[in-house]
N, CA, C and O atoms as a GROMACS GRO file, in nm:
protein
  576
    1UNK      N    1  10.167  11.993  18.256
    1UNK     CA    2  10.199  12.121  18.313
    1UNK      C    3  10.245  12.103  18.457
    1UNK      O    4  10.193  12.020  18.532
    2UNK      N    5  10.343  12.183  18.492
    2UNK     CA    6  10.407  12.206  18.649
    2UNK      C    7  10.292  12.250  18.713
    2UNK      O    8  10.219  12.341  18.674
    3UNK      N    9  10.273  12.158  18.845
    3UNK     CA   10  10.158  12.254  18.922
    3UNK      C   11  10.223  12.303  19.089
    3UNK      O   12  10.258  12.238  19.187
    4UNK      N   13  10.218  12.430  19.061
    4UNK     CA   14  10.305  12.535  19.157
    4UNK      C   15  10.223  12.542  19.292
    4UNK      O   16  10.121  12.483  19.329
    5UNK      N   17  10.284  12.610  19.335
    5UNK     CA   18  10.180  12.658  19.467
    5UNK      C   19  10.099  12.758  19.491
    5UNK      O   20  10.150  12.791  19.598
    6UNK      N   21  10.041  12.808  19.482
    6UNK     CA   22   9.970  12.914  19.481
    6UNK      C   23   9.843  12.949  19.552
    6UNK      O   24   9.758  12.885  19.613
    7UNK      N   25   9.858  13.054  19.527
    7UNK     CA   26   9.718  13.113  19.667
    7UNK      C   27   9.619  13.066  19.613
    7UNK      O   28   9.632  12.992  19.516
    8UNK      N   29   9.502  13.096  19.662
    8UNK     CA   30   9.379  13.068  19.574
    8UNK      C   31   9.281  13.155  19.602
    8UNK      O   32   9.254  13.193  19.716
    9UNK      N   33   9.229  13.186  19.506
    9UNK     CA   34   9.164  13.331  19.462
    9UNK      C   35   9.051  13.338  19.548
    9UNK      O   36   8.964  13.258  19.581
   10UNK      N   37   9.084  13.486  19.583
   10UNK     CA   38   9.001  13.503  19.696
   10UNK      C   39   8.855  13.565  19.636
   10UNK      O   40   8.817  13.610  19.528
   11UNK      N   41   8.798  13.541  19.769
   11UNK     CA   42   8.682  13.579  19.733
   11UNK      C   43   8.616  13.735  19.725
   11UNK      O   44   8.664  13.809  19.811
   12UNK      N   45   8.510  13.800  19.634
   12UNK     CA   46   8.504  13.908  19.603
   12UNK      C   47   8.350  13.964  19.629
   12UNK      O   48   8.255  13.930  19.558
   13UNK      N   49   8.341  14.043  19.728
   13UNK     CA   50   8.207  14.097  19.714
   13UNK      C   51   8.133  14.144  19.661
   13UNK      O   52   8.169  14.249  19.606
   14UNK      N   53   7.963  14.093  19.640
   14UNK     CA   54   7.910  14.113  19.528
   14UNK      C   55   7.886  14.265  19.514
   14UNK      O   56   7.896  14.301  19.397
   15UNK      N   57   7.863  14.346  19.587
   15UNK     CA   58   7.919  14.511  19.593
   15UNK      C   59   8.041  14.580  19.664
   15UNK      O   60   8.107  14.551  19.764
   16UNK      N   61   8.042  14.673  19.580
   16UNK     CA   62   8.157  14.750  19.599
   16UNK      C   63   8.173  14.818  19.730
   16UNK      O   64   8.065  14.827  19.788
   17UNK      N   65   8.259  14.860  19.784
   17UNK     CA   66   8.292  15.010  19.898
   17UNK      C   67   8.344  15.112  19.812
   17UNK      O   68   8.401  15.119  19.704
   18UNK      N   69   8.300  15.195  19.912
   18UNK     CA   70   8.292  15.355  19.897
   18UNK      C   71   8.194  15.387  19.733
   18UNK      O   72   8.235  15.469  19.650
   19UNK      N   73   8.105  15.331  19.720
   19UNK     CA   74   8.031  15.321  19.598
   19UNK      C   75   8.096  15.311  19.499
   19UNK      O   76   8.083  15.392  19.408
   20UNK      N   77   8.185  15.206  19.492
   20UNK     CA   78   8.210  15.176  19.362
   20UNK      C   79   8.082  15.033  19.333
   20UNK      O   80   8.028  14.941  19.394
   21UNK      N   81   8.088  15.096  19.198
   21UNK     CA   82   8.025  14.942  19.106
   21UNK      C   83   8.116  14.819  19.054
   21UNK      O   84   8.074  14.727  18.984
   22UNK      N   85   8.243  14.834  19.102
   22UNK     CA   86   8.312  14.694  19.054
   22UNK      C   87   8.330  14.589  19.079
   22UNK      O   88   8.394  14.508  19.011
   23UNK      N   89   8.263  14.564  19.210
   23UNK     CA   90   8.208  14.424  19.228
   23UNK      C   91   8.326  14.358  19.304
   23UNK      O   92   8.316  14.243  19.346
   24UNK      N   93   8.453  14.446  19.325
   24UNK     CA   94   8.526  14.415  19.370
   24UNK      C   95   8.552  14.494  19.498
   24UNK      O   96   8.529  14.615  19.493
   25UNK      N   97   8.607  14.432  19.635
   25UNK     CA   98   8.607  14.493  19.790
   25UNK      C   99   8.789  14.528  19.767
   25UNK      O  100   8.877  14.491  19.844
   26UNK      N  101   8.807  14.604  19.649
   26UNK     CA  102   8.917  14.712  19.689
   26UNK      C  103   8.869  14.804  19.635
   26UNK      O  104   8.949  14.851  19.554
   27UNK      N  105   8.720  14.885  19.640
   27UNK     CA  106   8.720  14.999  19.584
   27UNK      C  107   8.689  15.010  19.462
   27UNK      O  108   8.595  14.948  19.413
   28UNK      N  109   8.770  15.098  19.389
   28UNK     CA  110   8.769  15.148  19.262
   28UNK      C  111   8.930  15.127  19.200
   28UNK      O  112   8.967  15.160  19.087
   29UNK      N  113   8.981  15.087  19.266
   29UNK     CA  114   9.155  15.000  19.244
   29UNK      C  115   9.146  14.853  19.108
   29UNK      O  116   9.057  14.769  19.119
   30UNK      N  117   9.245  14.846  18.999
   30UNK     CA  118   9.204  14.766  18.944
   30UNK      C  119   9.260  14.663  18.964
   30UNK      O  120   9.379  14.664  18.998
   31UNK      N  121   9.200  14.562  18.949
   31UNK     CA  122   9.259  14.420  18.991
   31UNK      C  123   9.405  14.381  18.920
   31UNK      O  124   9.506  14.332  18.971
   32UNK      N  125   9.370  14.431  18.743
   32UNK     CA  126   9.517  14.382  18.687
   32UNK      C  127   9.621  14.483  18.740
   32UNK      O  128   9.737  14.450  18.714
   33UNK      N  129   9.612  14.549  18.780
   33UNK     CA  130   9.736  14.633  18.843
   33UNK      C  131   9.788  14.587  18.968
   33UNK      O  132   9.898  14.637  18.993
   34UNK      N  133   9.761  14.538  19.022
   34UNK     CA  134   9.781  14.470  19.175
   34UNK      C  135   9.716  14.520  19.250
   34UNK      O  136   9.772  14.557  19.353
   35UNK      N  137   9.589  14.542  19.238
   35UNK     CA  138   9.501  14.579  19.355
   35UNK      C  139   9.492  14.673  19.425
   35UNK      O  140   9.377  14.712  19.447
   36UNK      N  141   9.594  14.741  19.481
   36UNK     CA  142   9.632  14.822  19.646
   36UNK      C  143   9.566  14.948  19.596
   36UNK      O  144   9.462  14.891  19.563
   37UNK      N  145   9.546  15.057  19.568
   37UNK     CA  146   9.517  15.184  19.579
   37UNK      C  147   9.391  15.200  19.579
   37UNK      O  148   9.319  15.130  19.507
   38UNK      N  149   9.340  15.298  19.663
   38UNK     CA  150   9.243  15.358  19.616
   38UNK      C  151   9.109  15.324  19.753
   38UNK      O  152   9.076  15.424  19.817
   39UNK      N  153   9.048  15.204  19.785
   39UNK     CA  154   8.958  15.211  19.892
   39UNK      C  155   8.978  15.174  20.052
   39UNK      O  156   9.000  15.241  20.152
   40UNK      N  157   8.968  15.092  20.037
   40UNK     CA  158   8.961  15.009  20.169
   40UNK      C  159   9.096  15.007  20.239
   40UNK      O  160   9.101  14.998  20.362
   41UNK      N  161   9.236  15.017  20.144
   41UNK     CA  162   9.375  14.976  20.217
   41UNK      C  163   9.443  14.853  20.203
   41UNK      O  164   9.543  14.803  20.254
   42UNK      N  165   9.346  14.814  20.108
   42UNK     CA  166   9.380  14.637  20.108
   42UNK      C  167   9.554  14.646  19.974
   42UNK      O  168   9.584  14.693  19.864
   43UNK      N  169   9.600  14.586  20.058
   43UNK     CA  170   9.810  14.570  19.961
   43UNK      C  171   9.786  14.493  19.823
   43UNK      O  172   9.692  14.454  19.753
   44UNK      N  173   9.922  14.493  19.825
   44UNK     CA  174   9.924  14.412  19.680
   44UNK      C  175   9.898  14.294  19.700
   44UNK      O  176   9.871  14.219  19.605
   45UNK      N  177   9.902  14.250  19.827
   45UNK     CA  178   9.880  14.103  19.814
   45UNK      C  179   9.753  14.042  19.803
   45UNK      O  180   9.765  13.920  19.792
   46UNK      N  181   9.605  14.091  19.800
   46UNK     CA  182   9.477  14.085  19.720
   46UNK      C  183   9.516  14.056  19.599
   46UNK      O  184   9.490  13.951  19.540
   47UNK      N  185   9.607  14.185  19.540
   47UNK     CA  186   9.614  14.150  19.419
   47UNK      C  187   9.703  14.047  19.309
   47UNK      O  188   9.709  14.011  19.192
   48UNK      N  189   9.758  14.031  19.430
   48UNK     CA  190   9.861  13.886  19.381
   48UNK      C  191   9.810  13.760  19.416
   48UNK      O  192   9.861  13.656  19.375
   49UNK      N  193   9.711  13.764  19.489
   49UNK     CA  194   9.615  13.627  19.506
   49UNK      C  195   9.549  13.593  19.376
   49UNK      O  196   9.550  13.491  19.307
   50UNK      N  197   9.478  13.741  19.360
   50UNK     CA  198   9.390  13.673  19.215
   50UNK      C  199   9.478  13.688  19.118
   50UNK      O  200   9.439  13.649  19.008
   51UNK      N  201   9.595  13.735  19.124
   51UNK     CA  202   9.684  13.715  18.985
   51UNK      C  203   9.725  13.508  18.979
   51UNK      O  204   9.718  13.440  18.877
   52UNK      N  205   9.754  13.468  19.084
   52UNK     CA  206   9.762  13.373  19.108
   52UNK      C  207   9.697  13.295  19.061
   52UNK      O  208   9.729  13.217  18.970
   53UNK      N  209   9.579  13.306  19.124
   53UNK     CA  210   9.415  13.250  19.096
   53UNK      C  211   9.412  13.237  18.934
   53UNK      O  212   9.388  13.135  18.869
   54UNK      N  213   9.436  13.336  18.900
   54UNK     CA  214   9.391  13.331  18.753
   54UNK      C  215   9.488  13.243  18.685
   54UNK      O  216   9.449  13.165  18.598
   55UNK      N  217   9.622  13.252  18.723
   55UNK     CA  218   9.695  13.194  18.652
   55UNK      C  219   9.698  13.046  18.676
   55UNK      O  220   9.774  12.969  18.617
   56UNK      N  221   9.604  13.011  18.774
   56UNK     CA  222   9.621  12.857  18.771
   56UNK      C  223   9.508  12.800  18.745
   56UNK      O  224   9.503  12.678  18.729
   57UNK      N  225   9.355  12.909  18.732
   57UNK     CA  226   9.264  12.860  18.646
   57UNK      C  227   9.317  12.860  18.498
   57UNK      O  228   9.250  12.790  18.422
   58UNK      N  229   9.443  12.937  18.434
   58UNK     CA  230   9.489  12.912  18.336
   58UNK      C  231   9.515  12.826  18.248
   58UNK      O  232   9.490  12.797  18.130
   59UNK      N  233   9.623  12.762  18.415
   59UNK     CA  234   9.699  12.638  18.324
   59UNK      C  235   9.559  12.544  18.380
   59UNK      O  236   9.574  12.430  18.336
   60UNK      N  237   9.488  12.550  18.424
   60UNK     CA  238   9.390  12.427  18.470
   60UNK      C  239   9.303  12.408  18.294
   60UNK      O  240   9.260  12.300  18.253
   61UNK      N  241   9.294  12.542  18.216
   61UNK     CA  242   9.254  12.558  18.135
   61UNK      C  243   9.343  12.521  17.973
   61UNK      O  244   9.292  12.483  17.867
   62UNK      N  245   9.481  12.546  18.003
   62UNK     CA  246   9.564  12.476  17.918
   62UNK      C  247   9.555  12.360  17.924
   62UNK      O  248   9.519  12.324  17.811
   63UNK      N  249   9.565  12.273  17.991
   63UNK     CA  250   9.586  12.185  18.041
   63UNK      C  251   9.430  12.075  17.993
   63UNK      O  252   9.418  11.961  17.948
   64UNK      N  253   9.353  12.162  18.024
   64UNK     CA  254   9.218  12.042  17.949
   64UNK      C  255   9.204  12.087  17.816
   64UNK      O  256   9.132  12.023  17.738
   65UNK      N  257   9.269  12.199  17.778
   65UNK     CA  258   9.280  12.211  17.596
   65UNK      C  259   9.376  12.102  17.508
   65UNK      O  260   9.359  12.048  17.399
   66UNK      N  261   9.540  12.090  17.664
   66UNK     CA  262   9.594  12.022  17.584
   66UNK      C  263   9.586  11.833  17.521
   66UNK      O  264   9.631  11.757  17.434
   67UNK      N  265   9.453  11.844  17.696
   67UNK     CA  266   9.403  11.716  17.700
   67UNK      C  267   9.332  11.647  17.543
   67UNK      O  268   9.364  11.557  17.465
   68UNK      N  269   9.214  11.755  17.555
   68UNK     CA  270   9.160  11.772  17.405
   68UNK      C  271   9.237  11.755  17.279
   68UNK      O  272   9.246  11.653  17.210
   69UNK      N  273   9.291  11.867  17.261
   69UNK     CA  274   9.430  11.820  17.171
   69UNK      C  275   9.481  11.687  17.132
   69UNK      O  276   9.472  11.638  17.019
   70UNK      N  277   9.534  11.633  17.233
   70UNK     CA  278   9.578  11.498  17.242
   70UNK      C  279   9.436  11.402  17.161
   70UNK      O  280   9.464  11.331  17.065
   71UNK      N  281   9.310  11.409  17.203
   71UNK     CA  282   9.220  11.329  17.205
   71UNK      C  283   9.177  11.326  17.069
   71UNK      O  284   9.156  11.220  17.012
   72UNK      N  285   9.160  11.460  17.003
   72UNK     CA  286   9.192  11.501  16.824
   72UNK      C  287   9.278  11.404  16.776
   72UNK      O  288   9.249  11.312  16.699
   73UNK      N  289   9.430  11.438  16.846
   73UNK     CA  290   9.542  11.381  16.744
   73UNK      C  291   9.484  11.233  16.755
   73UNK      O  292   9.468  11.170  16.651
   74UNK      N  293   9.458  11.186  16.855
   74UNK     CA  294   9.415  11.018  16.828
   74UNK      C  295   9.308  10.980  16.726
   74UNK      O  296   9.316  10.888  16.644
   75UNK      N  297   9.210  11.064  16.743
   75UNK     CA  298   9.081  11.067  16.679
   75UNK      C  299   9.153  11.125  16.541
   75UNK      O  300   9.063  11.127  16.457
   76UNK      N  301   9.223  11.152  16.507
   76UNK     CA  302   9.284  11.160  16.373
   76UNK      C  303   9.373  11.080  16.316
   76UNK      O  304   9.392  11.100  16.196
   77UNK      N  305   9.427  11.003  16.362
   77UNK     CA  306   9.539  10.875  16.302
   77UNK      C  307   9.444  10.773  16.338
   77UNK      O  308   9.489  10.661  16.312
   78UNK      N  309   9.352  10.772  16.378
   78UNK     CA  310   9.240  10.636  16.351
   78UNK      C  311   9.175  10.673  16.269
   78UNK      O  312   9.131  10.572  16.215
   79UNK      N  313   9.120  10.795  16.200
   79UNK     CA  314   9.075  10.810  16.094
   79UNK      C  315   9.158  10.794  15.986
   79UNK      O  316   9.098  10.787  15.878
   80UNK      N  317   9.309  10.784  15.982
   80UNK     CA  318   9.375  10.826  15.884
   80UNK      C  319   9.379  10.654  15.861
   80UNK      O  320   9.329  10.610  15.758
   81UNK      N  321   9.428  10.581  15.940
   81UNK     CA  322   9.456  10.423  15.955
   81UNK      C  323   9.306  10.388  15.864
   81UNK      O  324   9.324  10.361  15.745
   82UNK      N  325   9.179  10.388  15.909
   82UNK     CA  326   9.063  10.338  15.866
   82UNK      C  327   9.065  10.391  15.732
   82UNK      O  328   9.029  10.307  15.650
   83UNK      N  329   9.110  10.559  15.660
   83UNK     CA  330   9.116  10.561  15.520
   83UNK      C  331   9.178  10.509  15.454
   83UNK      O  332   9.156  10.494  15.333
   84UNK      N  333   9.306  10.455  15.538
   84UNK     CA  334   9.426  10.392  15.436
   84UNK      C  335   9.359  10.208  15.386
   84UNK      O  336   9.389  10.152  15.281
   85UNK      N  337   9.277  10.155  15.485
   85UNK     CA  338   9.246  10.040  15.525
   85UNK      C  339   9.131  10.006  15.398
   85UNK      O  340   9.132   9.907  15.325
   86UNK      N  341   9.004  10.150  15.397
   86UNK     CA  342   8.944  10.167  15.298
   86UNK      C  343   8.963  10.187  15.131
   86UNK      O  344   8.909  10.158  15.024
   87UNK      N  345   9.087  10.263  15.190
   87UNK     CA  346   9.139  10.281  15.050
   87UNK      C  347   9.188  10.154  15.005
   87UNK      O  348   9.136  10.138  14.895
   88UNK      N  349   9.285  10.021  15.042
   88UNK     CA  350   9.315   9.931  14.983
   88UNK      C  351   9.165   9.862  15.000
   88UNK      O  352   9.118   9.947  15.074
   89UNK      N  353   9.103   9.806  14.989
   89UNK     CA  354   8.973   9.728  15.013
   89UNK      C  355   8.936   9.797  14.872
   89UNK      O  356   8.917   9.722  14.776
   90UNK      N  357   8.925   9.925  14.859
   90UNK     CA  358   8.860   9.973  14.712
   90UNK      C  359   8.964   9.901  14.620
   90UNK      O  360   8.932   9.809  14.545
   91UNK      N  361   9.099   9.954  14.633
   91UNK     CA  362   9.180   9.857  14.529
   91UNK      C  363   9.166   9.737  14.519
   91UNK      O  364   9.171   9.701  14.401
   92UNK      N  365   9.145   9.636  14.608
   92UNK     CA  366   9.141   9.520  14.601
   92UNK      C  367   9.005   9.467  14.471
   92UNK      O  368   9.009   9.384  14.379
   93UNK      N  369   8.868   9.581  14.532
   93UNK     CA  370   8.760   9.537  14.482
   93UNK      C  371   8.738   9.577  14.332
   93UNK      O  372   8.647   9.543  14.256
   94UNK      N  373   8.872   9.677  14.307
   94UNK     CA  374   8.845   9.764  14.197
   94UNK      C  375   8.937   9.648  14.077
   94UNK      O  376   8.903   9.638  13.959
   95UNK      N  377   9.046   9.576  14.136
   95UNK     CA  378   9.126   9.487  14.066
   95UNK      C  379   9.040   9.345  13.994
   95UNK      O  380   9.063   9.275  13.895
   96UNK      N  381   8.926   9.346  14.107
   96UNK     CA  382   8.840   9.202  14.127
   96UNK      C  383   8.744   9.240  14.023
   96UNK      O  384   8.730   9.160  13.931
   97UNK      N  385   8.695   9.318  14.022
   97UNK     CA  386   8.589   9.391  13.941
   97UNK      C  387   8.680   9.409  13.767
   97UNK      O  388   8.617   9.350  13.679
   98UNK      N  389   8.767   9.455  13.733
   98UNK     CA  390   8.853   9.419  13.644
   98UNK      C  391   8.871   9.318  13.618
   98UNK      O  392   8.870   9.306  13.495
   99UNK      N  393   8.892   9.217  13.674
   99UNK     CA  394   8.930   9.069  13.612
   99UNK      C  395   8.798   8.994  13.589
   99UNK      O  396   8.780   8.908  13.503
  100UNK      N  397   8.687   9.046  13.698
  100UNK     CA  398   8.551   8.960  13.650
  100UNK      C  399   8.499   9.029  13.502
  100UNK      O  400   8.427   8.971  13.421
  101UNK      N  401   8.550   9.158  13.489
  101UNK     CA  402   8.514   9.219  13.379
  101UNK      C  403   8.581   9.139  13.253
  101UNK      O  404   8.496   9.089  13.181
  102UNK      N  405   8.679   9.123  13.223
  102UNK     CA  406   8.774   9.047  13.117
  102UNK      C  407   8.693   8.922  13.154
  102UNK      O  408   8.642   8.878  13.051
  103UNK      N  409   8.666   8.857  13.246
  103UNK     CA  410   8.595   8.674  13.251
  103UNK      C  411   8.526   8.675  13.129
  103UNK      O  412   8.523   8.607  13.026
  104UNK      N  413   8.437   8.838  13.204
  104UNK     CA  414   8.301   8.844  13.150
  104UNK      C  415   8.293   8.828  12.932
  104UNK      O  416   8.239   8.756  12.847
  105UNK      N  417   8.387   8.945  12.938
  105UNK     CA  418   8.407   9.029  12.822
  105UNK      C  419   8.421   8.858  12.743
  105UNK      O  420   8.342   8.805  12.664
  106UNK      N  421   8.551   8.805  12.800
  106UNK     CA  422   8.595   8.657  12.676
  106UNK      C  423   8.446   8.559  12.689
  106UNK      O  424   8.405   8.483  12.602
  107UNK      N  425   8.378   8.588  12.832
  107UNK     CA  426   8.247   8.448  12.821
  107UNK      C  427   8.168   8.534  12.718
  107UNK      O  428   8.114   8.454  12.642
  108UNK      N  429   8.132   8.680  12.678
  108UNK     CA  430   8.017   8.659  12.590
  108UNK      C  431   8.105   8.682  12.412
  108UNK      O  432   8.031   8.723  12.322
  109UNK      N  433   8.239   8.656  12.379
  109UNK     CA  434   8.291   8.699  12.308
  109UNK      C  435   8.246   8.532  12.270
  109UNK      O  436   8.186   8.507  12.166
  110UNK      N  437   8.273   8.452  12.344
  110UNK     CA  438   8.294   8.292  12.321
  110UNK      C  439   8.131   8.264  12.294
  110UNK      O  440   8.100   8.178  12.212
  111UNK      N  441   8.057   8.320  12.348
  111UNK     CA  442   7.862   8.293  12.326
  111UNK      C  443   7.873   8.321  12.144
  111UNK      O  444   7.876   8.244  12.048
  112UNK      N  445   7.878   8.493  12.160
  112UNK     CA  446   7.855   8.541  12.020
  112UNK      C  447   7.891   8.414  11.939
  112UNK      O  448   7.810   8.335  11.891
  113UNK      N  449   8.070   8.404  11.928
  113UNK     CA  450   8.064   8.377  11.839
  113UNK      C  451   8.006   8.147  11.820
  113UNK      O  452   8.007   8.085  11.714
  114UNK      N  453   7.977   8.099  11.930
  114UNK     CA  454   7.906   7.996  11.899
  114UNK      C  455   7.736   8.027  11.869
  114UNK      O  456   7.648   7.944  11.849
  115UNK      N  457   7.730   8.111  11.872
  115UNK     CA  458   7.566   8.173  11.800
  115UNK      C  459   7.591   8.189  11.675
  115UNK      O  460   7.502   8.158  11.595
  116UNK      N  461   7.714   8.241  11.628
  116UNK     CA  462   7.721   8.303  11.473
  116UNK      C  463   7.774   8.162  11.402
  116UNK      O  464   7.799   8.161  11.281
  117UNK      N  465   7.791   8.025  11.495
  117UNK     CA  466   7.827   7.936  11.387
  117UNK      C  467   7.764   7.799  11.411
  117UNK      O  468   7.802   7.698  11.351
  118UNK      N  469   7.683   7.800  11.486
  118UNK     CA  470   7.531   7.746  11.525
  118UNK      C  471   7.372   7.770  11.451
  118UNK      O  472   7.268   7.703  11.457
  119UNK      N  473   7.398   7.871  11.394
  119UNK     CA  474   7.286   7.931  11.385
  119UNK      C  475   7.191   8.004  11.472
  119UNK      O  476   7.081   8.034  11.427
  120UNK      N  477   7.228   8.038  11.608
  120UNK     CA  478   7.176   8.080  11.693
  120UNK      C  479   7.113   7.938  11.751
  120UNK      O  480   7.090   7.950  11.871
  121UNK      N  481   7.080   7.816  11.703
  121UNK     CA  482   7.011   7.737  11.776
  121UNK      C  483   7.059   7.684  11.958
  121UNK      O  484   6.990   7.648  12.054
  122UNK      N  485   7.178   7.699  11.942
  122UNK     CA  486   7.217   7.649  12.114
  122UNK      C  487   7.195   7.842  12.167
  122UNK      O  488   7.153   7.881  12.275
  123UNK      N  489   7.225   7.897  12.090
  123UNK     CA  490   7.203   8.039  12.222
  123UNK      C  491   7.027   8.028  12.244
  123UNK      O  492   6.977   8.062  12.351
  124UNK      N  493   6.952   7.983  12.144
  124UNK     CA  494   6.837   7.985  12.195
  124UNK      C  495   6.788   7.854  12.351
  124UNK      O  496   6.703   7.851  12.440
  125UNK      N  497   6.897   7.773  12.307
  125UNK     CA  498   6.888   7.644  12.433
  125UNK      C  499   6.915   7.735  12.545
  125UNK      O  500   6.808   7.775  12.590
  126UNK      N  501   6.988   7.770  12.589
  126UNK     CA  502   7.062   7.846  12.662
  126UNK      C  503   6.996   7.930  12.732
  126UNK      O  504   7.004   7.922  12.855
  127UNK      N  505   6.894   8.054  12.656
  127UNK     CA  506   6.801   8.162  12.667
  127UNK      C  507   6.733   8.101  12.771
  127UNK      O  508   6.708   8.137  12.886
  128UNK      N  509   6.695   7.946  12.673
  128UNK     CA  510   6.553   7.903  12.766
  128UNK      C  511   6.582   7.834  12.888
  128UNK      O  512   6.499   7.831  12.980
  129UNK      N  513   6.705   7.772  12.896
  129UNK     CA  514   6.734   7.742  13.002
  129UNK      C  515   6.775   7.811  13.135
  129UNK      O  516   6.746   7.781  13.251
  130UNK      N  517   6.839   7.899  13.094
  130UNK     CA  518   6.849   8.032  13.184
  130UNK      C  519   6.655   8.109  13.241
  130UNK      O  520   6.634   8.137  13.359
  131UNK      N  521   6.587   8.121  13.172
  131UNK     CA  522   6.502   8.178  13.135
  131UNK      C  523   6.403   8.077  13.266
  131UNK      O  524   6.313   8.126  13.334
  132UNK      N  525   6.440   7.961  13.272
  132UNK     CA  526   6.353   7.835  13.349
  132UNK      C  527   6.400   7.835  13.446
  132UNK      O  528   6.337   7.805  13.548
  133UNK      N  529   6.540   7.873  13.445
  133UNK     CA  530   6.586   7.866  13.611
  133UNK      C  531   6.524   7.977  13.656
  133UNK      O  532   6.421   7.952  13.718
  134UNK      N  533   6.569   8.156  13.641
  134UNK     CA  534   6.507   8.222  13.669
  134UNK      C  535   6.328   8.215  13.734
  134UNK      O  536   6.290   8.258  13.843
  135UNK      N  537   6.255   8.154  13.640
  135UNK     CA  538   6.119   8.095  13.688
  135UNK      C  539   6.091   8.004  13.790
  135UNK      O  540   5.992   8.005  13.863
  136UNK      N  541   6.204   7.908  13.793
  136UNK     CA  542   6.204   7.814  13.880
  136UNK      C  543   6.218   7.879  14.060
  136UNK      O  544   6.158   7.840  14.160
  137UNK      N  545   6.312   7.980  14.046
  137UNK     CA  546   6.422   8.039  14.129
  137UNK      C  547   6.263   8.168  14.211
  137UNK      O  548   6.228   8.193  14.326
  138UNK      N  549   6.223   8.206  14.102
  138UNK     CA  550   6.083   8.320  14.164
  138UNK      C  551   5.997   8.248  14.213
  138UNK      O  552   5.940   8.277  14.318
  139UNK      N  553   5.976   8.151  14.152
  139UNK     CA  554   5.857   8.062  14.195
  139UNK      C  555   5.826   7.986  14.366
  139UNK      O  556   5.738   7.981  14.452
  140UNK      N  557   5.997   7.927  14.331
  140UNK     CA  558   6.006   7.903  14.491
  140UNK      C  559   6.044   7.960  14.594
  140UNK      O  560   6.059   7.946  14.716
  141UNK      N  561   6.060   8.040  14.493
  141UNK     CA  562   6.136   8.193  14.673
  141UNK      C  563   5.960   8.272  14.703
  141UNK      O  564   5.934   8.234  14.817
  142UNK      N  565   5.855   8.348  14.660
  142UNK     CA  566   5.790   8.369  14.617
  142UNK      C  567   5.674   8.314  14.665
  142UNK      O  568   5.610   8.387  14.740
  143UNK      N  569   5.623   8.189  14.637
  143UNK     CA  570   5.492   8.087  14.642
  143UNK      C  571   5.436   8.117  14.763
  143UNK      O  572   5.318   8.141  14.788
  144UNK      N  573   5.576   8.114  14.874
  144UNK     CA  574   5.479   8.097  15.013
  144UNK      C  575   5.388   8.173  14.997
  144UNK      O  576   5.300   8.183  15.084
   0.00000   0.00000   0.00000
């Protein structure tokens, strides 16, 4: 944002003259109108101070919205980058997981059928050997 020149908002007494309650030292005159009528005598130029005033607490106020803004849009294309990043990592794991699946599927297709022409006697080797490692594997993780 352009930063202009401008007055800077004057200051306002915490009571009124001529008994007004508006908290403002022109009376009963309203500020968005330009100030001048009505108490004390004070011109338009009171009221073009705080028009001022306001308008550059404005942009002071645009201005850290648009900051914000900005800080979103970043904080949003790093989220978008990290989903895209996530998203291939799932494909990758989802492809890996598929092919260990087929390993899997042909290693127990290849068991069955040397069980069905064995007699089951080597799948029982097998059972027990698996079965000993497992024991072996608890035993010494375990003992301490």
């Amino acid at each position: 944002m352009s930063q202009r020149n401008r007055a800077v908002r004057p200051q306002y007494n915490s009571g009124g003259n001529n008994g007004s309650s508006s908290g403002f030292s022109g009376g009963g005159s309203s500020y968005l109108n330009g100030g001048g009528g009505g108490g004390t005598g004070l011109g338009s130029g009171t009221g073009q101070a705080y028009h001022y005033g306001m308008e550059n607490d404005n942009d002071e106020q645009v201005d850290v919205l648009g900051n914000k803004v900005s800080m979103l849009k970043q904080i949003t294309i790093q989220i978008n980058e990290e989903l895209n990043l996530q998203k291939n990592l799932l494909n990758a794991m989802e492809d890996d997981f598929d092919s260990t699946s087929n390993i899997l599927a042909s290693t127990m297709k290849r068991f069955t059928t040397m069980a069905k022409t064995q007699n089951g006697r080597w799948m029982w080797y097998l059972v027990l050997f698996v079965t000993a490692v497992f024991l072996y594997i608890y035993l010494a993780r375990y003992r301490k």
